[in-house]
C-alpha positions as CSV (number, residue, x, y, z in Angstrom):
1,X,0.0,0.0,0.0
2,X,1.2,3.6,-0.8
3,X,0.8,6.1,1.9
4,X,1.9,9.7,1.4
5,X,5.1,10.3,3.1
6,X,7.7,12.7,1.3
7,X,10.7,9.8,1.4
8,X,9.1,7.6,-0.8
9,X,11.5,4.9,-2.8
10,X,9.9,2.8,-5.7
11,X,11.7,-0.5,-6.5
12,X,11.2,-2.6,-9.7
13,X,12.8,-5.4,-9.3
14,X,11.4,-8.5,-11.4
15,X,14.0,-10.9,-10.0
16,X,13.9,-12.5,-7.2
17,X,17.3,-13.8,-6.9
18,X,18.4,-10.5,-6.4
19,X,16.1,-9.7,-3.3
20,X,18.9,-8.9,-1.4
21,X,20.1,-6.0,-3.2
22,X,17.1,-4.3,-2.9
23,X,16.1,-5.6,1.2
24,X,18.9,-3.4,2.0
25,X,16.7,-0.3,1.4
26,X,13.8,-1.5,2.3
27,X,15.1,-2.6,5.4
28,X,15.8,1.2,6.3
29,X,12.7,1.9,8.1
30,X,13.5,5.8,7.6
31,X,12.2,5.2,3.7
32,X,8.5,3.7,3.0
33,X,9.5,1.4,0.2
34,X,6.9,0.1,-2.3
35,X,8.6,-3.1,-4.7
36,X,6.9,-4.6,-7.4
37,X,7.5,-6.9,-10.4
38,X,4.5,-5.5,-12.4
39,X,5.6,-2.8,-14.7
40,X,2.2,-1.9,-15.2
41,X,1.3,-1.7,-11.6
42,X,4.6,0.5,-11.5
43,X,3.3,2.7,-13.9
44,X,-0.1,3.0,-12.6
45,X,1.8,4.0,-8.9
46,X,4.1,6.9,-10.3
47,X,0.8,8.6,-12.0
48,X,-0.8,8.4,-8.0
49,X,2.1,9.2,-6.3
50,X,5.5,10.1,-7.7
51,X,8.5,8.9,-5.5
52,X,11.6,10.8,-4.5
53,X,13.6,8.3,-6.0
54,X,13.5,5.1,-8.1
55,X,15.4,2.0,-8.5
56,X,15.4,-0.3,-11.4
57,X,17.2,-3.7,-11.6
58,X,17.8,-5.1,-14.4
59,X,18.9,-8.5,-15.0
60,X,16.9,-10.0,-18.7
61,X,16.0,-9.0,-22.0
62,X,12.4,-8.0,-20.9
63,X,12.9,-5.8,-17.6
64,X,15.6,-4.2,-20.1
65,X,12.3,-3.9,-22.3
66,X,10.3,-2.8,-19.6
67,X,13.1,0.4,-18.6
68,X,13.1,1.2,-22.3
69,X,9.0,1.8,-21.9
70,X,9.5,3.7,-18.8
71,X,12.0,5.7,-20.7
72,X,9.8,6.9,-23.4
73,X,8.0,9.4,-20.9
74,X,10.2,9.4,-18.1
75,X,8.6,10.9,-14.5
76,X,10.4,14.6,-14.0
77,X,12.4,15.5,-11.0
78,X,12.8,12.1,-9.8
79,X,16.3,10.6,-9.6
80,X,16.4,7.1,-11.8
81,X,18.9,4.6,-10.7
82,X,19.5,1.8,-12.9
83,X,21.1,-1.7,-11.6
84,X,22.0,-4.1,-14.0
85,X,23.3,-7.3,-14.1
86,X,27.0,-7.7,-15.6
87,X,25.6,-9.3,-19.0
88,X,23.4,-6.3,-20.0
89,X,24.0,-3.2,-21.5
90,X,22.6,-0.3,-20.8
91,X,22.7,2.7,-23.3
92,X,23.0,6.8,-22.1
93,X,20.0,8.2,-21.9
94,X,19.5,11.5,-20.2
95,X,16.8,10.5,-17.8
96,X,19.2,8.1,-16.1
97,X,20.8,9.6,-13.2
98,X,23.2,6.5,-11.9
99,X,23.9,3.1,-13.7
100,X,25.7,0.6,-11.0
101,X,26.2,-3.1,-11.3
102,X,24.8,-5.2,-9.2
103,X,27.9,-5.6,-6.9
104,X,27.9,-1.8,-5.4
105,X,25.5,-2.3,-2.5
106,X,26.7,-0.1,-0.6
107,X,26.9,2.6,-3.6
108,X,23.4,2.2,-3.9
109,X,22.1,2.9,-0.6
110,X,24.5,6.2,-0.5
111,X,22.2,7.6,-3.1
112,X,19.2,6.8,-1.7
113,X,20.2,8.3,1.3
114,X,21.4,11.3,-0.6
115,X,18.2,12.1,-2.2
116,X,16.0,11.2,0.7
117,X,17.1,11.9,4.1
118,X,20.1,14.5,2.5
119,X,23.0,15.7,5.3
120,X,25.8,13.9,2.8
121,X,29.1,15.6,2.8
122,X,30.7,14.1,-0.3
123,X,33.7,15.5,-1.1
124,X,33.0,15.7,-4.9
125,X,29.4,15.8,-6.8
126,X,30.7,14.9,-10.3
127,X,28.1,15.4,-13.1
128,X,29.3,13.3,-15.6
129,X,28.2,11.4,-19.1
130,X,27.4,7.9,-18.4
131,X,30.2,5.9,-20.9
132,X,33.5,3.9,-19.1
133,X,32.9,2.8,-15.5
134,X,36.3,3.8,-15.1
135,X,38.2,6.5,-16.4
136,X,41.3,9.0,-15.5
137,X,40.1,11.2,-13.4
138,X,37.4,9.3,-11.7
139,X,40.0,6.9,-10.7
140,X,42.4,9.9,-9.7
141,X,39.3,10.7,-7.1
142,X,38.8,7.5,-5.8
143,X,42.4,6.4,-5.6
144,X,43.2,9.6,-3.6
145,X,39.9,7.7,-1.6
146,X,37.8,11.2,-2.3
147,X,34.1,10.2,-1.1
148,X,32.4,11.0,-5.0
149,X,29.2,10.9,-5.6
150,X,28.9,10.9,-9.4
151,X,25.3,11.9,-11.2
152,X,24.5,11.9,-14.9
153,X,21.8,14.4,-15.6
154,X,21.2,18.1,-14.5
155,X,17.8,17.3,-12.6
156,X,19.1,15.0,-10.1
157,X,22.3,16.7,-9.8
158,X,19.8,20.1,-8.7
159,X,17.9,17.7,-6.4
160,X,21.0,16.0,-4.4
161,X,22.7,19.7,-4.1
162,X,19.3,20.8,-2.4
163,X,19.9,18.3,0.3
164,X,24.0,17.6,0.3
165,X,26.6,19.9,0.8
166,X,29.6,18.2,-1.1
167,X,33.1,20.4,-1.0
168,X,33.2,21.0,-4.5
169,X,31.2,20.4,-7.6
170,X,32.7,18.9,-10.9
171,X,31.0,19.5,-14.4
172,X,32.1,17.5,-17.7
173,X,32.7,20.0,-20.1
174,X,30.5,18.7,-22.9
175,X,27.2,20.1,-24.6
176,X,24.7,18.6,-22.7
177,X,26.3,20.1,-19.4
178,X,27.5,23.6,-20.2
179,X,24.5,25.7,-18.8
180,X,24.5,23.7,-16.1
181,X,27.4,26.1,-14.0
182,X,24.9,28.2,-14.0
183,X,22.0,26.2,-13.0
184,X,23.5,24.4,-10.1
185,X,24.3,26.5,-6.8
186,X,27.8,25.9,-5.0
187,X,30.2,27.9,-4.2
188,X,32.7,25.7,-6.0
189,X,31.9,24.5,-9.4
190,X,34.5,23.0,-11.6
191,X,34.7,22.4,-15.3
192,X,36.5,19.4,-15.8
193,X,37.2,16.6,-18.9
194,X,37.8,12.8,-18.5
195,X,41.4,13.2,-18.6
196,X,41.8,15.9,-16.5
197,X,44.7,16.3,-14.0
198,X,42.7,16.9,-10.2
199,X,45.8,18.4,-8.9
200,X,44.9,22.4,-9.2
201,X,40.9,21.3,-8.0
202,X,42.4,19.2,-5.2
203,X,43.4,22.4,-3.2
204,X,39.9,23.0,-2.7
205,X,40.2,19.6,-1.1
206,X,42.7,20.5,1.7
């Protein structure tokens, strides 16, 4: 049943070998959690009630099939987090805000906790294209074990500032991100590229 608290998590998660990815959340009695196999019923539920966040794990051809139907009119303003099995691919699409495979538990309940109960201090929001997992200067964040919480589209980047106060802000210099310094309110905001050097941002670090 839905009831009409303001840290509501919908989860779509159509297999059940994968329960315990998603009890993690659920278990976290701070967030009424509403799970469902039934893309319709999921559907139906986010025209009632739109969530703060939602989580979609996909691990088959068809819940891939059932993302790409959600995609078509994606809900506004509501962070989209995308688990997926190693053997699928999942393409960009700008309504995505986080792709993580199914291994990153604990990745995945940072960002639910971001966008719901807020009061992160990241070091670095990094608003990024989704492409490589792993690239130079994410890897020159984490290796320096920088707490990063990386988004890929403007709206959910807007919604986890409103909440979170990470030290500084990191925008990938590409087209679909350049009005975006000007969006997005923080006192440091950073253009950056992939292969980009973190040594001059890392004084704001210190």
């Amino acid at each position: 049943m839905l009831h009409s608290l303001s840290e509501q998590v919908y989860i779509y998660n159509p297999n059940p070998q994968n329960d315990a990815l998603i009890q993690q959340i659920a278990d976290l009695h701070t967030f009424d959690t509403f799970s469902t196999n039934n893309i319709y019923q999921l559907h139906q539920y986010l025209q009632i009630l739109p969530p703060k966040v939602m989580v979609f794990n996909i691990h088959d051809v068809q819940s891939l099939a059932d993302l790409k139907s959600t995609l078509q009119n994606p809900p506004r303003n509501i962070p989209l987090i995308v688990v997926a099995a190693p053997s699928i691919e999942i393409d960009n699409h700008p309504a995505i805000a986080h792709y993580l495979p199914e291994n990153k538990q604990s990745d995945l309940l940072d960002i639910v906790e971001s966008y719901c109960m807020g009061n992160k201090k990241h070091d670095v929001m990094l608003l990024s294209l989704y492409s490589s997992p792993d690239y130079p200067l994410k890897r020159s964040f984490q290796d320096r074990h920088y707490r990063l919480f990386e988004v890929h589209n403007v709206d959910a980047a807007r919604l986890y500032l409103s909440k979170n106060q990470p030290r500084i802000v990191c925008i990938e210099y590409t087209p679909q991100f350049i009005v975006a310094r000007h969006t997005l309110q923080h006192s440091h905001i950073f253009y950056v590229d992939r292969q980009q050097d973190i040594a001059e941002i890392e004084k704001f670090l210190h």
